[in-house]
C-alpha positions in Angstrom: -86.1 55.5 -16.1 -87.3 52.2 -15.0 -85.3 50.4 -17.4 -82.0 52.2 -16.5 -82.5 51.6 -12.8 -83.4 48.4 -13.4 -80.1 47.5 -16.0 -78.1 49.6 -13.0 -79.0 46.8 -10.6 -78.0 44.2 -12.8 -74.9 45.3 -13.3 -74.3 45.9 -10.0 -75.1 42.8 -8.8 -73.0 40.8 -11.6 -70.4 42.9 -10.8 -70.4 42.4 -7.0 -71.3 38.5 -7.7 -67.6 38.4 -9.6 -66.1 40.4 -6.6 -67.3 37.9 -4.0 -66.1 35.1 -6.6 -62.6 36.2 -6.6 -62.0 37.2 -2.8 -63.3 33.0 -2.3 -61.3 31.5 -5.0 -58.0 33.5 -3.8 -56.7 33.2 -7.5 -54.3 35.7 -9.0 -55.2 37.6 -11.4 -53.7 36.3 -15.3 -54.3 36.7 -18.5 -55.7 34.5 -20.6 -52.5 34.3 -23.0 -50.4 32.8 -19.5 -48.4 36.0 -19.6 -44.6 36.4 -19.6 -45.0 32.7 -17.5 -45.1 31.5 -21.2 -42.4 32.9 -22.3 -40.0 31.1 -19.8 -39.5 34.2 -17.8 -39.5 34.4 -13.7 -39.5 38.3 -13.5 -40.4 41.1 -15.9 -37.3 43.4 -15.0 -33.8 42.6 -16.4 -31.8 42.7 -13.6 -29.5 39.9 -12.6 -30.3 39.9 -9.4 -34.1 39.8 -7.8 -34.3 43.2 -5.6 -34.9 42.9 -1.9 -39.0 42.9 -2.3 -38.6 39.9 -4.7 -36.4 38.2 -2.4 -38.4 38.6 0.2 -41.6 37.2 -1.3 -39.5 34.1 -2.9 -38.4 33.2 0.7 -41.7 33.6 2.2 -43.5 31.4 -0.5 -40.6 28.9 0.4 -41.6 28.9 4.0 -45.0 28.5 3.3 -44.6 25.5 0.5 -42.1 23.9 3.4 -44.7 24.5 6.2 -47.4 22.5 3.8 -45.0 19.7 3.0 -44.3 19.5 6.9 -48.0 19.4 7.3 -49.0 16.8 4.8 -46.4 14.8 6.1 -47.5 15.1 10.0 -51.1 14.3 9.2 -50.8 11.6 6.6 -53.3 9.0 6.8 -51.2 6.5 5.1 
């Protein structure tokens, strides 16, 4: 029983060690392989036409990556 207990604990400590990891590093979750990103393709669906959600999101990373250009340029050094 010792042993079990004792492998439990590792596990869950390895486990919880590759949680905190990942809520730090704020990475996306991908494949190893690159996924469809490697196949030249933005979005899985067919559609012509992103939907509303997608939309959304592509605007809002927009405003962010505009917001950081903004900012590099305000506090340049340089």
């Amino acid at each position: 029983m010792l042993y079990f207990m004792t492998t439990f604990i590792v596990f869950l400590l390895v486990i919880a060690a590759m949680a905190i990891g990942y809520v730090l590093q704020r990475k996306t979750i991908a494949g190893s392989c690159g996924g469809i990103a490697t196949l030249g393709m933005d979005k899985v669906c067919d559609c012509p036409e992103p939907c509303e959600k997608r939309k959304a999101r592509m605007a809002k990373e927009e405003l962010k990556q505009e917001q950081r250009r903004q900012m590099l340029e305000e506090n340049r050094i340089i």
